[in-house]
Backbone as numpy.savetxt, mean C-alpha at the origin, in Angstrom:
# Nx Ny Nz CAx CAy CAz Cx Cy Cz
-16.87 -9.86 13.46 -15.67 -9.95 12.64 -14.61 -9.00 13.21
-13.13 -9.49 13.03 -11.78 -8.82 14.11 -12.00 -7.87 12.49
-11.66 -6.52 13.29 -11.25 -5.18 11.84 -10.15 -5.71 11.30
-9.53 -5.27 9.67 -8.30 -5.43 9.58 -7.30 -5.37 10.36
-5.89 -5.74 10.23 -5.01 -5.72 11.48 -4.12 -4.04 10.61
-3.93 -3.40 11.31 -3.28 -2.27 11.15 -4.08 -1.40 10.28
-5.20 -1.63 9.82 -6.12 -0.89 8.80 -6.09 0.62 9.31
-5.86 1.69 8.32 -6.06 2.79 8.40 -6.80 3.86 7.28
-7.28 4.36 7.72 -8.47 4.98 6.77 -7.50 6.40 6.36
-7.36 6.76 5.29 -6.35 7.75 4.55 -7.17 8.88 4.43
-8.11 8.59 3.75 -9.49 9.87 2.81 -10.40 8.59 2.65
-11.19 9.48 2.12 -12.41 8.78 1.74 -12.41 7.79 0.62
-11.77 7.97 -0.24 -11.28 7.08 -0.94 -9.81 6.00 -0.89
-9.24 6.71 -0.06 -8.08 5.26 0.09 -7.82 5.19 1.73
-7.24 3.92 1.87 -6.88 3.16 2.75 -6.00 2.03 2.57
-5.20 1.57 3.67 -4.15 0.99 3.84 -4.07 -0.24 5.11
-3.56 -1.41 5.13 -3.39 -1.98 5.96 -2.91 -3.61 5.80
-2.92 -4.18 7.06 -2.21 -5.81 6.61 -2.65 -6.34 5.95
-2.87 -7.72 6.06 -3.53 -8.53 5.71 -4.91 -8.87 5.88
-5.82 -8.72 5.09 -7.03 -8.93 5.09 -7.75 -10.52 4.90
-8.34 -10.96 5.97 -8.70 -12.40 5.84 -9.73 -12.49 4.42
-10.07 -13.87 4.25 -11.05 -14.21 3.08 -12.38 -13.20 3.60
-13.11 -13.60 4.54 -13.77 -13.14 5.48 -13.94 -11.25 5.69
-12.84 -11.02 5.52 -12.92 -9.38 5.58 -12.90 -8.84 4.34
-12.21 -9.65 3.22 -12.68 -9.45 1.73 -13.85 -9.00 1.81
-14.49 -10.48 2.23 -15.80 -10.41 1.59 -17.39 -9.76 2.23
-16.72 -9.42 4.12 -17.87 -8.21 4.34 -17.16 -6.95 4.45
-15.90 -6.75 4.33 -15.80 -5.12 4.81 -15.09 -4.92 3.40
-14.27 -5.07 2.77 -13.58 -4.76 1.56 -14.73 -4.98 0.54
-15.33 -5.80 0.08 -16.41 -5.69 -1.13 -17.69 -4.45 -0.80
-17.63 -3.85 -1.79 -18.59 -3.08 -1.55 -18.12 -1.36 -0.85
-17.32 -1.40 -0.70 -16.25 -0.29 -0.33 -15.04 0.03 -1.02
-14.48 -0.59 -1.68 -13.20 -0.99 -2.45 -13.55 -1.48 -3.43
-12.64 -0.44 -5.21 -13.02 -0.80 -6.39 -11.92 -1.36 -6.66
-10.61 -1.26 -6.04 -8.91 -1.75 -6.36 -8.47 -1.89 -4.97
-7.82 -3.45 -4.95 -6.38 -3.59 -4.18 -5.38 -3.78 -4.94
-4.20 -2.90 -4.24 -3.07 -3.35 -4.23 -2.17 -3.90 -3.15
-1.87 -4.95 -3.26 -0.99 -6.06 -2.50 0.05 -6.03 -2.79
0.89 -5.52 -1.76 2.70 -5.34 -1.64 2.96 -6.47 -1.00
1.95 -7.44 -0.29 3.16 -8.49 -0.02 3.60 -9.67 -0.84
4.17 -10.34 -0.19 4.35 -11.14 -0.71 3.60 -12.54 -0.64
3.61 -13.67 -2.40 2.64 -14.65 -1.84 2.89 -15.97 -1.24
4.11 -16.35 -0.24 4.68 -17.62 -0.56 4.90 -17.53 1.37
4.49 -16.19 2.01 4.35 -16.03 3.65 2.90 -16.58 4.09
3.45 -17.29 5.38 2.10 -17.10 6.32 1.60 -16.86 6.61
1.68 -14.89 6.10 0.58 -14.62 6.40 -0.49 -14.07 4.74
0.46 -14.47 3.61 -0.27 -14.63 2.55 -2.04 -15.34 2.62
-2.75 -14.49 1.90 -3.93 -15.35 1.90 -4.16 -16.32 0.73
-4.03 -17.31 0.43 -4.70 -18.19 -0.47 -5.22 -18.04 -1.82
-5.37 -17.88 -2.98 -6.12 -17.43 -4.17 -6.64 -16.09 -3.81
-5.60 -15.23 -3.13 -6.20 -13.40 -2.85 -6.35 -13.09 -4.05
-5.94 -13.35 -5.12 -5.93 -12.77 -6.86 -7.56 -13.10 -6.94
-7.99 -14.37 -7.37 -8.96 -14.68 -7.70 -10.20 -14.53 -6.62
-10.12 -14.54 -4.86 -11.21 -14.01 -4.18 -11.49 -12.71 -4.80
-10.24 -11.61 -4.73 -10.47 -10.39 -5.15 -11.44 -10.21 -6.26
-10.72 -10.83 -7.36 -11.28 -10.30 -8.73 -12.86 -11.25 -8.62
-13.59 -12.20 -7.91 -14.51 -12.84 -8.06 -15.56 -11.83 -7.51
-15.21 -10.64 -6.19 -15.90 -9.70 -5.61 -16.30 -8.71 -6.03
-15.56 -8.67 -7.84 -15.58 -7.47 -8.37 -14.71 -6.31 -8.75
-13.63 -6.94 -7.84 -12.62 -5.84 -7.11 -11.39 -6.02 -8.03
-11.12 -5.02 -8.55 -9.61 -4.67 -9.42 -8.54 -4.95 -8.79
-7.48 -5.80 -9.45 -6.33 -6.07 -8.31 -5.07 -6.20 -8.82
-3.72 -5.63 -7.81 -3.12 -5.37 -8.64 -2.23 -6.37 -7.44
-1.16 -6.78 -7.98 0.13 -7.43 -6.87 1.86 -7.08 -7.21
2.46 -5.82 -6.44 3.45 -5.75 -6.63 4.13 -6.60 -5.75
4.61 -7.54 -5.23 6.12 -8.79 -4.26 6.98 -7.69 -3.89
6.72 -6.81 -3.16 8.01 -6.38 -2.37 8.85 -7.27 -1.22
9.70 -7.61 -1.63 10.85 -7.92 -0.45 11.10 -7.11 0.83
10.37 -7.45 1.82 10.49 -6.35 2.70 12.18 -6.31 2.93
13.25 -7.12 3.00 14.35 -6.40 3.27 14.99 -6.04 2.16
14.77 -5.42 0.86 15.13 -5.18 -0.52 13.99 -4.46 -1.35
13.66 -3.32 -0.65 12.18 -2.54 -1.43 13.11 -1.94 -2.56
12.83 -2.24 -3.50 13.16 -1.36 -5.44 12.17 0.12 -5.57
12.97 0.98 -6.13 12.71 1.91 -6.33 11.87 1.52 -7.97
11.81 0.39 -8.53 10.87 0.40 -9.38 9.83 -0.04 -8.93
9.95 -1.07 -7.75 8.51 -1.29 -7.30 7.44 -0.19 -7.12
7.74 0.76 -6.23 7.40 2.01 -6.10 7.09 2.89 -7.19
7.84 3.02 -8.34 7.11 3.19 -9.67 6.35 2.62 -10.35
6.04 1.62 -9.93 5.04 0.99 -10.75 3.64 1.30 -9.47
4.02 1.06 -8.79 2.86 1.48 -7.68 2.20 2.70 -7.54
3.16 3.64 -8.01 2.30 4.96 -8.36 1.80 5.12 -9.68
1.98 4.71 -10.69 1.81 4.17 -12.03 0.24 3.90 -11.47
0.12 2.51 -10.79 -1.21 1.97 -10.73 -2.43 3.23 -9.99
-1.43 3.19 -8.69 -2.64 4.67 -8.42 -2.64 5.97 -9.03
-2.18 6.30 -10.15 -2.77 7.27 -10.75 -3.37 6.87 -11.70
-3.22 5.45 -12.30 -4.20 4.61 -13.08 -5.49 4.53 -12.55
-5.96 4.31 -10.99 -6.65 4.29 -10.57 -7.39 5.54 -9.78
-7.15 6.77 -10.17 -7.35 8.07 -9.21 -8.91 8.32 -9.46
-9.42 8.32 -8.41 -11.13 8.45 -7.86 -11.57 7.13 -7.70
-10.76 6.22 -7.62 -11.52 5.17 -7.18 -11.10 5.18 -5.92
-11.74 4.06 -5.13 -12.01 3.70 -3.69 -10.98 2.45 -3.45
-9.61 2.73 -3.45 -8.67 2.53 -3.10 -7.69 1.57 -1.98
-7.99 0.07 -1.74 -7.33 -0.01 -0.42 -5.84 -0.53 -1.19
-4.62 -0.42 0.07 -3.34 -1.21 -0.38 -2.74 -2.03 0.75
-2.45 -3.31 0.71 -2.33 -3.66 1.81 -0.78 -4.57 1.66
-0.70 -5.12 2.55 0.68 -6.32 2.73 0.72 -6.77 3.94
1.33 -7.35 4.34 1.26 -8.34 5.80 0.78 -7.51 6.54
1.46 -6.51 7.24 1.52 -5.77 8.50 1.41 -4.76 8.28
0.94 -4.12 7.07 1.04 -2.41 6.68 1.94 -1.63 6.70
3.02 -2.44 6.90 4.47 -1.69 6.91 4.76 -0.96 5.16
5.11 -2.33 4.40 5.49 -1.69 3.04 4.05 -0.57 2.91
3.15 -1.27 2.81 1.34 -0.25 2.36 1.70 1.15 2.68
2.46 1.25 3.66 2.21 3.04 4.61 3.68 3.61 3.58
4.96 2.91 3.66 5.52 3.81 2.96 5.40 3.97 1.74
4.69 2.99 0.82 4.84 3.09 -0.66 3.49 4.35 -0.50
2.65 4.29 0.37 1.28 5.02 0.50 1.94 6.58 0.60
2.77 6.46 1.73 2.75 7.78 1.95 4.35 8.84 1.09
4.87 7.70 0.39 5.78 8.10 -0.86 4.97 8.51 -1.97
4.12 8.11 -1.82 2.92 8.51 -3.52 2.33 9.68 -2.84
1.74 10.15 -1.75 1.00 11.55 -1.06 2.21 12.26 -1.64
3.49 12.21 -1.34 4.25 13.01 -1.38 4.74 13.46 -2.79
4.40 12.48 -4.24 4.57 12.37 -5.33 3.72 13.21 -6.13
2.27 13.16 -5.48 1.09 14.03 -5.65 0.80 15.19 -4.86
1.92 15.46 -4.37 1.85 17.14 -3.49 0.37 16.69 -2.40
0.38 15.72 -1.61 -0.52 15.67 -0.66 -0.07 15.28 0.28
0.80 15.57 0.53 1.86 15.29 2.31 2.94 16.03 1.34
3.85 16.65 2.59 5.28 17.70 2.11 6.20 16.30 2.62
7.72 16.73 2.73 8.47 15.92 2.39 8.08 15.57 3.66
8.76 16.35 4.70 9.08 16.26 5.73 7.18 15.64 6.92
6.59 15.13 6.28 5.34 14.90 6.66 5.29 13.62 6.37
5.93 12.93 5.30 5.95 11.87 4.91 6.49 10.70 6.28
7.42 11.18 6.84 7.87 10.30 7.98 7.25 10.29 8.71
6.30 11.04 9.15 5.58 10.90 10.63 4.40 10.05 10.04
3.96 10.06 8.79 2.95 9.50 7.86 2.71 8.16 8.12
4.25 7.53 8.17 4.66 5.90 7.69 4.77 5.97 9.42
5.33 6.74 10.38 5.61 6.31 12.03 4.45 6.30 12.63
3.32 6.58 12.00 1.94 6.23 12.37 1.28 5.14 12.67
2.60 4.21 11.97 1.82 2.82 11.70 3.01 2.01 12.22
4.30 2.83 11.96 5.50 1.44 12.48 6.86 2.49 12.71
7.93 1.89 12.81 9.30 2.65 12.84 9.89 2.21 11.69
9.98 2.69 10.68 11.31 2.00 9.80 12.36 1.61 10.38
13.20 0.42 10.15 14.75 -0.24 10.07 15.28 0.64 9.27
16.83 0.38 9.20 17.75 1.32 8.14 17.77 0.69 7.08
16.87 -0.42 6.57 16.84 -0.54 5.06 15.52 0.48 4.78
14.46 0.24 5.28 13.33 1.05 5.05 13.48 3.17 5.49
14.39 3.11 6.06 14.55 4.42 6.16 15.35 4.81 5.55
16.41 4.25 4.88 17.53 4.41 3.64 16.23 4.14 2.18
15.43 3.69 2.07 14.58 3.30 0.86 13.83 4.70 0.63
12.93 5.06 2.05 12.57 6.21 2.14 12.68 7.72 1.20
14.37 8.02 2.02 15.24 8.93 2.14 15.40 8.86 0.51
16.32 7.79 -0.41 16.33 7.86 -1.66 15.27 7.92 -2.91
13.91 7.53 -2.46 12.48 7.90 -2.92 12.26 9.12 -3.07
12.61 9.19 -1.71 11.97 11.38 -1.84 12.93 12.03 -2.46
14.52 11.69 -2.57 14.89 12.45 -3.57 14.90 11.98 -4.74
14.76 11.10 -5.30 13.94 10.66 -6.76 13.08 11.33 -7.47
11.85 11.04 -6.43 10.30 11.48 -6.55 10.50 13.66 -6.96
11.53 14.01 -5.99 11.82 15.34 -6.16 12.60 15.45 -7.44
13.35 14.72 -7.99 14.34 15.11 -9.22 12.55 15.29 -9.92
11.94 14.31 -10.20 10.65 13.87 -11.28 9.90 15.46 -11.35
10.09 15.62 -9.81 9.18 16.74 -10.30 9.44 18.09 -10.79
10.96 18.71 -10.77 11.72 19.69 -11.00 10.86 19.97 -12.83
């Protein structure tokens, strides 16, 4: 079996990456993973098929925020940290096409939970891709958000 495509292992409990086939659901994600969350969207090619219902048939908790990759909402992102602190100690993956949205909403929440500093957060998400100037303008206004929240 091909590994996930961009899969990256965070901690021991979470991880991040594209799109996961039916197939990788069901030998590498079941049984490792108590929750996904899916940032992409379901109406692309590289969407998988009834991902709601494979998921939840494996056992697996699932959540689906539709980010627009050229129009990421600063509520999407609140609700996404919403879910993972709904979900904190579980075994965690988040994925979307290409792991693009996964890494910044991923590594905007480290930074929400004092587990990456600000300035750590970018090299976090360039690990995996370069932001465009919508995703690096989305960024930039997150972290000072996320910083008003925490004052």
């Amino acid at each position: 079996m091909k590994p996930i495509y961009q899969f990256e292992q965070i901690s021991d409990h979470l991880a991040c990456s594209g799109q996961p086939t039916e197939e990788q659901f069901k030998e590498f994600v079941a049984g490792k993973f108590d929750t996904v969350i899916n940032l992409g969207l379901l109406d692309t090619k590289y969407a998988l098929e009834n991902e709601k219902k494979l998921v939840l048939s494996l056992g697996i908790a699932y959540y689906h925020i539709p980010v627009v990759f050229e129009d990421p909402q600063l509520s999407e992102l609140l609700l996404f940290i919403s879910h993972m602190y709904q979900n904190a100690g579980k075994n965690i993956l988040v994925h979307c096409a290409a792991n693009y949205r996964a890494s910044a909403f991923l590594g905007l929440y480290l930074f929400a939970k004092d587990s990456l500093q600000e300035d750590e957060v970018t090299d976090f998400v360039e690990d995996v891709w370069q932001p465009n100037t919508i995703w690096k303008k989305f960024i930039a206004e997150s972290l000072i958000h996320i910083k008003s929240q925490k004052k």
